[in-house]
N, C-alpha and C positions, 0 to 999 in steps of 0.2 A: 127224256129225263122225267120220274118220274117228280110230282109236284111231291109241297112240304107236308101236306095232309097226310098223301098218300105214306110218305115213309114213318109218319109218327104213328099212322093206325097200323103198320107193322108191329108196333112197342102194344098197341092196344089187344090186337089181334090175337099175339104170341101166348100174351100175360091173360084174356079171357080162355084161350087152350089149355093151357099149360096149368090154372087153376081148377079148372073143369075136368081136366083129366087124372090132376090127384084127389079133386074131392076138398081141396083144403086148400087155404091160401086167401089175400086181401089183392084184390083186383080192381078195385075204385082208385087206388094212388097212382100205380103207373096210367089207367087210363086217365087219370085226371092232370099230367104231369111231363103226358106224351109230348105234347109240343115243345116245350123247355128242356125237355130232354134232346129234342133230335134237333133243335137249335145251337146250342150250348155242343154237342158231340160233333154235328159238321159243320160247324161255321168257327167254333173255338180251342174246344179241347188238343191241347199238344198231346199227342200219346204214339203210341206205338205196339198195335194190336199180339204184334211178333216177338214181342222182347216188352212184356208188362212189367217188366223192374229198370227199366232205362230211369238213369238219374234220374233226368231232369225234368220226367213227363210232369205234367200237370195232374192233380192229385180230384180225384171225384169220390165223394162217400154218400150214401144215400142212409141219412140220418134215421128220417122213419124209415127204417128195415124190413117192417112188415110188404113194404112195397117191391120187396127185391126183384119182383118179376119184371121191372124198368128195368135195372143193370144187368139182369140176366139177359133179356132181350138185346138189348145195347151191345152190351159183348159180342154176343152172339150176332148179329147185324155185321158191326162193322171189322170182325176178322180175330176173334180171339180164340183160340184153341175150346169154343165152348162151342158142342155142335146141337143141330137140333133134338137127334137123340138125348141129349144131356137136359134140355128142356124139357121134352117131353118125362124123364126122368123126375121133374121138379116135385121136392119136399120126402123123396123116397128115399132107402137106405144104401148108403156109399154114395148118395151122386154126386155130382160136381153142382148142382143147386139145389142148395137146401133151402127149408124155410125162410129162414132170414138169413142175409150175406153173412159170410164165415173165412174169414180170412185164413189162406192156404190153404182152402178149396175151388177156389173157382179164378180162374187166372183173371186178373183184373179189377178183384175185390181186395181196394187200402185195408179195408176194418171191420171186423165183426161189430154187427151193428143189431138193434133189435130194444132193448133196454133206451128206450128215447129217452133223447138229451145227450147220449152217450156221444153219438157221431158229429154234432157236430162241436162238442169240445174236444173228441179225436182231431178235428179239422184246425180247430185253435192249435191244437199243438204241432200239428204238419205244419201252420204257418210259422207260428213260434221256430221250427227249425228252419226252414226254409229263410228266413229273415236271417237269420245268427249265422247259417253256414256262409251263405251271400255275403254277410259282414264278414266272415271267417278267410276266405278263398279268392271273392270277385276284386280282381284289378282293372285297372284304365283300360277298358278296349278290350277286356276280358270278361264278362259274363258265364261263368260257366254254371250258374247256379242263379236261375231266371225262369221261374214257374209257378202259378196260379194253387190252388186247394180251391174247390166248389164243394159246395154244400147242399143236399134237399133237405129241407126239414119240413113239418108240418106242426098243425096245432097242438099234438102230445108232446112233441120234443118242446115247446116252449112254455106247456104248462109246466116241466118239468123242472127244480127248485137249478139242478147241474145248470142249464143253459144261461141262465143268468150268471152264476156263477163264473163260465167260459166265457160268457159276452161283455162281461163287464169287463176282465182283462184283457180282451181282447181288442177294446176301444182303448184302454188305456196305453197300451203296446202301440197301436195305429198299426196294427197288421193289413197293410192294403193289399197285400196278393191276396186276404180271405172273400171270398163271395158267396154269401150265404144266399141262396132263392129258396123262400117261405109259400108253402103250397097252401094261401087260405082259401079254404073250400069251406069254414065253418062247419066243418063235422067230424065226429071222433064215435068211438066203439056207441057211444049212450046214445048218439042222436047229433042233432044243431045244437054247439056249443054255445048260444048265448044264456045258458042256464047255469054257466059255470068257466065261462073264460069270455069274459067281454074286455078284455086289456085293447089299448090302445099302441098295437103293437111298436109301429112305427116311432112313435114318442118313444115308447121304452128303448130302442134302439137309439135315437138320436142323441138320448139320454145320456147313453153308454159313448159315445163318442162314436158312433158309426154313421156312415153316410145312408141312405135309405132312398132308394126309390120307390114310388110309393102307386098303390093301384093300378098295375099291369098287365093289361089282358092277357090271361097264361094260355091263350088259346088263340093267338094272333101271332105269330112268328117274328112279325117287323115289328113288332111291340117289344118281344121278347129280346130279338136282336138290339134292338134300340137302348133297352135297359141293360144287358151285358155289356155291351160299349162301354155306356157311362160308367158303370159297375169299375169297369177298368180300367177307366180313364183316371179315377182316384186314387191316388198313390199311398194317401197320407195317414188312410184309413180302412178299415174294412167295410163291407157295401154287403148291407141288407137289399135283396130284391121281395118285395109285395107281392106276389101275382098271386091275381085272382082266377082260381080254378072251380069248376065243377068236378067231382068225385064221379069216378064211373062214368066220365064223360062219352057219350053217344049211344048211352043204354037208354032207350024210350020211358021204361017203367021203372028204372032204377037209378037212373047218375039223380045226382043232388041229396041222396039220401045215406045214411048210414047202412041199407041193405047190402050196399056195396062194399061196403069197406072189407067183410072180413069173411067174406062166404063166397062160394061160386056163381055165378048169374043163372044158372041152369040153361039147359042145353035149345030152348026155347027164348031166351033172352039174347045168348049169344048171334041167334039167328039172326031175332029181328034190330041186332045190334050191328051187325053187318051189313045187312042192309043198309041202315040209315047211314052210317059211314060210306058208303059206297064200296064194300069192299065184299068181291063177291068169289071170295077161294074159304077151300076146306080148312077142316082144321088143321096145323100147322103148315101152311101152302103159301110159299114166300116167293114170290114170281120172282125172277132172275134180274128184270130191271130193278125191281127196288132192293135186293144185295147189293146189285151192281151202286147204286144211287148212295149206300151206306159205305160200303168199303172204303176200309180209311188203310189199309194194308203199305199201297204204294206210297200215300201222303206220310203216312205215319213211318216208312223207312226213311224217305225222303230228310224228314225232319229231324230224325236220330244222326241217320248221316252229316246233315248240315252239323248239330251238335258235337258229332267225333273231330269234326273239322276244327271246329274254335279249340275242345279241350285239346287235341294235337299242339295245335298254336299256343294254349297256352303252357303245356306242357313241356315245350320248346323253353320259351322264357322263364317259367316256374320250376322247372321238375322238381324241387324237394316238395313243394306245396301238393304239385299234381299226386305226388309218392304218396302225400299224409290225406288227401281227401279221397285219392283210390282205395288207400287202404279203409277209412274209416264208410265210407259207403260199402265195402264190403264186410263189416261189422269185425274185420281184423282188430288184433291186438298190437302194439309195437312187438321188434324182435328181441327188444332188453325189458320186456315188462316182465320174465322171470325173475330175473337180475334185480329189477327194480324190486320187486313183492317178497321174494326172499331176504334180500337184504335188508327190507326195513323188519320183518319180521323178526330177522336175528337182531336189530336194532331194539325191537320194543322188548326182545330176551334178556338182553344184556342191560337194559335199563330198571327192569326189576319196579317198574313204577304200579303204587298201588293208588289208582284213577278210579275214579266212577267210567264204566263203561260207553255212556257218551264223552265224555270226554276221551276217551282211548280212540272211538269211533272218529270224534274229530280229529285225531292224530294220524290214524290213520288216513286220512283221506288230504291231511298238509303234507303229511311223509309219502306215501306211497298212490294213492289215486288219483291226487292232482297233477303228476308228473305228463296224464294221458292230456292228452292237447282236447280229445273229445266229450273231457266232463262235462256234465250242463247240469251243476245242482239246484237245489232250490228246499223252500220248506213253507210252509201253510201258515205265517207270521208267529213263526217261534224260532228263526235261527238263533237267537241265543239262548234259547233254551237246550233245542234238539243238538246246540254244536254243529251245524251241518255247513257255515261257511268254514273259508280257510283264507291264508294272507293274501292267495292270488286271485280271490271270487273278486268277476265283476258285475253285478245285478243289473241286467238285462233295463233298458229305458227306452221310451219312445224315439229319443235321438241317442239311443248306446246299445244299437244293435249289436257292437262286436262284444260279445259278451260271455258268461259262461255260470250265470247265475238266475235264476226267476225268483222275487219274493214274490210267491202267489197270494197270499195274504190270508184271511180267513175262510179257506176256498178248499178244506180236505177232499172234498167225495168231486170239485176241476180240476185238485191238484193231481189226482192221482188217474182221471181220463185223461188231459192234455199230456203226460206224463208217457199215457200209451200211443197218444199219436206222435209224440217226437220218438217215438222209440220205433215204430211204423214207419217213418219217416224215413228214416238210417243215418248216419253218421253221428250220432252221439250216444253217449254211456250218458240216462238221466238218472238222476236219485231226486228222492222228495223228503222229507219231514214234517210229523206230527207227533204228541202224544200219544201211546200206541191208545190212550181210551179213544180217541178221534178216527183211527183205523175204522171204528162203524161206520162212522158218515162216507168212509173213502171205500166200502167192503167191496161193492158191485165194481167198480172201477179194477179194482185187485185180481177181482173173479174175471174178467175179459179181460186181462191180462194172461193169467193164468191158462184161459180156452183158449188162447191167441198162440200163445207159448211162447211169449215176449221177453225180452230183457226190460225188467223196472225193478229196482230197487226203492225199497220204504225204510227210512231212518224212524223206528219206532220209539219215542223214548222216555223216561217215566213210566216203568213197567209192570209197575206193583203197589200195594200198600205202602212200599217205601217214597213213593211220592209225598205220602207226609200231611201236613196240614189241608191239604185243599180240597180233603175227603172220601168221601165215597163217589161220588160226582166224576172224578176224576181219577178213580184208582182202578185197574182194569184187573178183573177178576178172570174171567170166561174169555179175554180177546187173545191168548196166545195159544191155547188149545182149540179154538173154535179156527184161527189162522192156519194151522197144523192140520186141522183137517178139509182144507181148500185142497183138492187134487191140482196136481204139478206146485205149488207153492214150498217154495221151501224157507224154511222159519229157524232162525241161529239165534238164541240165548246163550250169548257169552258170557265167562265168570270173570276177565281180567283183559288186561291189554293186548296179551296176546290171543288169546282165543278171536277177540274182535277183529285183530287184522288179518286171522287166519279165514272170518266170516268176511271180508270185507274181499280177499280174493278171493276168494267163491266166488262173492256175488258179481266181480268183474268179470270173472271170466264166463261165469254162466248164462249161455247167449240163449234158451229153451224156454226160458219160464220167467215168472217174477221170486225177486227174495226179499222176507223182511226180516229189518233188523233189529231185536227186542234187548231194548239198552235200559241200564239205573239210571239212575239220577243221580245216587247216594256212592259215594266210593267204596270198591272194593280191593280185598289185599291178592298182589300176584303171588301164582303159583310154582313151586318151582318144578321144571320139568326135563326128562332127558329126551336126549332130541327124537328117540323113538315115541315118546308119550304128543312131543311137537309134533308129530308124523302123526300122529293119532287124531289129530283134531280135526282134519281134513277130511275123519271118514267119520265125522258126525259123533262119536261115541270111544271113548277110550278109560284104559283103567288110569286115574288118576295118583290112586296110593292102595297099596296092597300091603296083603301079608303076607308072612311066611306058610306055604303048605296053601292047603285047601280054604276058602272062608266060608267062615257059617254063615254071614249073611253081604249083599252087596248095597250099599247105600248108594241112590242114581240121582243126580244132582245138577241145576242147569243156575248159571246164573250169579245173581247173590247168593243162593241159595249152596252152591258149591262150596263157600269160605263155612258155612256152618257145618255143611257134611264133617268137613275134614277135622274139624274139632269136635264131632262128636266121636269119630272113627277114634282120633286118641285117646279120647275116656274111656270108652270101649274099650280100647287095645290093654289100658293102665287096668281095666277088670280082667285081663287073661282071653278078650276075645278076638275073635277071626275076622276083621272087616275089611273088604273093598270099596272102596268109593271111585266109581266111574263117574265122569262128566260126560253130558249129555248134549252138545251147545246145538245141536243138529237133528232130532230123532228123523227124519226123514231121508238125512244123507245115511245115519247111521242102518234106517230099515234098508238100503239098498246096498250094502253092504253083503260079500257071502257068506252064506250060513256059517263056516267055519271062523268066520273072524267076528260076528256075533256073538258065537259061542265060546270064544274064549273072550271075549269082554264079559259077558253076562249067563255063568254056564248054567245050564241045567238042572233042576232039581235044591238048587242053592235060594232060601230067603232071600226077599226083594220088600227094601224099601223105597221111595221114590220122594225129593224133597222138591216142591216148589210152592210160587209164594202164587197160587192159581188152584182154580178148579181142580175135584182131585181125581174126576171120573177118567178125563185125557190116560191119566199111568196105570187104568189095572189093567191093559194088557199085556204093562210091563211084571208089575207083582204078582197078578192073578190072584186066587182066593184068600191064599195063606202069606200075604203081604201084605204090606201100609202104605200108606199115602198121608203125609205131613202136607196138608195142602189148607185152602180155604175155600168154603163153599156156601158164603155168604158173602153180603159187600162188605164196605170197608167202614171206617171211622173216621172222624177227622182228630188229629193230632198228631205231634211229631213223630217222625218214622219209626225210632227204638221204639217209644212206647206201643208203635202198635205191632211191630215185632213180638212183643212180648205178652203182648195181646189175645195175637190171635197162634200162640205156640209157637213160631220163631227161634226156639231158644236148644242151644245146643241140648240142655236138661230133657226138653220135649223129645228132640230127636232120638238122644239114649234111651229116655221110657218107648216110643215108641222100636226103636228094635228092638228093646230086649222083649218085648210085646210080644213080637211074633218067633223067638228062639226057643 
């Protein structure tokens, strides 16, 4: 058998190859980290190399990202559809290991990770779910839902402003299946961090309500071992591990330095790096004992089996339960969630209510989205502003695990990462809210969602100048066209209650991406429509009010901004002329739409105006040269909303000068 050195310089071995042979790559973190890795993967890790989406594995993220050539190796070691080939492939085009882990590239990677800080508030939110579902599903003697989340981070991910943000709720939560292991090696891209992060780490975590182990030799296995233990002997709480590592460990001229972190050793380093390790094979040369030594294949069915066994059993006892937590682990919908979504929709038809669109949103989500057992909303300490609870939200507590709510508090850019790991997770539909101007703080969060092709939903809300008094500071000018052009993000400015609950099943049912939702503040009046214009809404773009014969020009309108289209389209009409006003609550479902059903919302050759209360550059390549754009493209003012309506052109008058502008 071979010893623990021997399999962790495997991790070392792989990761000086596999760097050295693209030329590119950070090979100081996994060597410096090897040990804790191949303690933690064969003496802990529940998983299942054969079947990398089993419930109930235990959950591993390798926070600092740049180090992916750990989990690559790991994988690869102990029996994951990651062959060596695929290694040697590392950082190249199509492989299965790219630069930094990329989730639903490489079997056995939870999270796109790379952007520190990010992974391990992914890891807060796998716990966050992991806690709720357990509350949600475990009965007496039933466990079916009983698994850890591990964490690497290093000094970047904790300079980062996110990690704090995630840790601090994460103590307050007392997520004790979390274990974060901190790889302090004192070095980052510049050099020896005490020139710019001398935090007293430990403190800052006890701080937070987390347990801490503290100065752990990260290069001694029964040290390692020793600290996992305790790590998981705490229930009550999450568990920082310390360990202390050298960087590039067993490089002669390079571990302890930042040489390592982000370049290859060169081919003379790696040599006499072998050496000193005792490890005397070629490059990528894995002697059969130490596969043999790593293979978690048989334990790892073993362990799934024993699992099928309890959920059988409880399955026996539960079946309706077993039915609701099969179905939501695999990211199903109920079979009457049609039933449910259409019918409140004709409900918010027939109600005719002229609401501010957050508030239709929150109706949405008491009428029709809370009916799903797998809601888990939350908001960034503005539920009563964003509307985002409803009469059955229970807000998640240290002792009220069974729950279906998080106030994340003033935590935009943790609300919107943990957000991606409980959705990574599986079994729950999560939403969040902010102000959409707060959407900045949360952008990066939104965008690895997006690369991820995740289910999150963002309850955006105060979307414009009509926010009112509280100014420029807070009036979002450039955030719903800069969201718009996020690839896979899809962005719904609704004009009324129904357009909203028409956005709001979208956003249930679309399990690929993230969607956000750009809601008023100030009320708007409903529209009336026939049920084929209702039919329209769901492809992003429809004619809302037309004329008779050909129009000379089409007014496109998203929003608040649709109640004024349609009163300038009447004065228009009361002058003898030809206007269409299509709503737009979607341009993104609407671009995906076929060319033929484009072209008759918005034909050809016909003047184009475009009304929002936003940047105006986003519509010309709806109007093109010989069009307008009623927009703004400065910031705001502080004062009541009409006034600044009327301020910055708002006004049905503006909208009639500007078509008859371009006729």
């Amino acid at each position: 058998m071979p010893s623990r050195k021997d399999l962790a310089n495997a991790i070392r071995a792989l990761a000086m190859d596999a760097v050295q042979k693209a030329n590119s790559g950070h090979p100081g973190a996994p060597m410096g980290m090897a040990d804790i890795a191949e303690v933690l993967w064969n003496d802990f890790m529940r998983h299942n190399p054969k079947n990398p989406d089993w419930w109930d594995r235990d959950r591993f993220i390798m926070s600092n990202g740049h180090g992916s050539m750990l989990p690559y190796a790991v994988l690869h070691l102990t029996g994951y559809d990651l062959s060596l080939e695929d290694l040697k492939q590392f950082r190249q085009l199509h492989s299965k290991t790219p630069g930094h882990p990329e989730y639903g590239y490489t079997p056995g990677i939870e999270t796109t990770t790379g952007p520190l800080g990010q992974g391990i508030t992914n890891g807060v939110g796998m716990a966050i779910a992991e806690r709720i579902l357990a509350a949600h599903f475990n009965k007496p003697g039933h466990e079916i839902v009983d698994h850890h989340t591990y964490v690497f981070l290093g000094d970047g991910c904790l300079m980062e402003g996110i990690s704090h943000e995630a840790c601090s709720l994460a103590g307050t939560l007392g997520l004790g299946k979390l274990i974060a292991i901190y790889d302090d090696n004192n070095i980052s891209i510049d050099g020896e961090v005490e020139g710019w992060f001398t935090d007293d780490t430990p403190m800052r975590f006890e701080a937070y309500g987390w347990h801490v182990v503290r100065n752990v030799d990260g290069h001694d296995p029964e040290a390692i071992r020793k600290a996992i233990e305790e790590a998981r002997s705490v229930t009550d709480r999450p568990s920082l591990i310390q360990a202390k590592t050298i960087i590039g460990f067993g490089s002669p001229n390079k571990q302890g330095k930042e040489e390592c972190h982000g370049a290859p050793l060169g081919e003379d380093e790696i040599r006499l790096t072998k050496e000193a390790l005792g490890w005397p094979y070629g490059p990528f040369e894995i002697p059969d004992e130490i596969y043999q030594g790593w293979d978690a294949t048989e334990k790892g069915a073993r362990l799934e089996a024993e699992w099928n066994e309890k959920f059988a059993a409880y399955k026996a006892e539960y079946p309706e339960l077993a039915a609701d937590f099969e179905r939501r682990m695999k990211g199903e919908l109920p079979e009457n969630w049609e039933e449910i979504a259409n019918g409140y929709i004709q409900q918010a038809i027939e109600k005719a209510e002229s609401v501010a669109t957050r508030k239709a949103s929150q109706n949405a989500i008491e009428g029709m989205v809370s009916k799903l057992p797998e809601i888990l909303g939350g908001s960034a300490d503005l539920a009563g502003s964003n509307l985002t609870m409803w009469s059955g939200a229970v807000p998640m507590r240290k002792d009220t695990p069974d729950a279906n709510y998080i106030n994340y508090g003033v935590r935009e850019f943790g609300m919107a990462a943990i957000i991606n790991g409980i959705s990574l997770h599986k079994g729950f539909l999560p939403y969040g809210g902010t102000f959409l101007m707060f959407s900045e703080y949360a952008r990066n969060a939104l965008r690895m969602a997006a690369l991820m092709k995740i289910q999150h939903i963002e309850v955006f809300t105060h979307d414009s100048i009509g926010l009112g008094e509280d100014g420029p500071t807070h009036q979002p000018i450039e955030q719903t066209a800069t969201l718009r052009m996020m690839p896979n993000m899809s962005v719904w400015r609704p004009c009324d209650q129904v357009e909203t609950a028409v956005a709001w099943k979208y956003a249930v049912e679309r399990k690929d991406g993230p969607t956000s939702l750009i809601l008023s503040r100030q009320g708007l009046p409903h529209q009336e429509r026939t049920p084929e214009q209702v039919a329209g809404i769901a492809r992003g773009g429809y004619v809302l009010k037309d004329c008779d014969g050909t129009p000379e020009v089409v007014i496109i309108a998203t929003g608040s901004e649709v109640a004024l289209a349609m009163g300038a389209a009447d004065e228009l009409a009361g002058k003898g002329r030809k206007v269409r006003v299509v709503s737009m609550p979607s341009v993104d479902v609407f671009d995906k739409q076929d060319a033929a059903y484009r072209e008759a919302v918005l034909p050809s050759g016909i003047k184009r105006v475009a009304v929002e209360a936003g940047v105006t550059d986003y519509w010309r390549k709806f109007v093109g040269l010989e069009g307008a754009v009623v927009g703004i493209d400065r910031f705001g003012e502080s004062a009541p909303a009409g006034d600044l309506f009327k301020e910055f052109g708002f006004t049905v008058e503006n909208v009639v000068a500007t078509v008859e502008s371009v006729l």
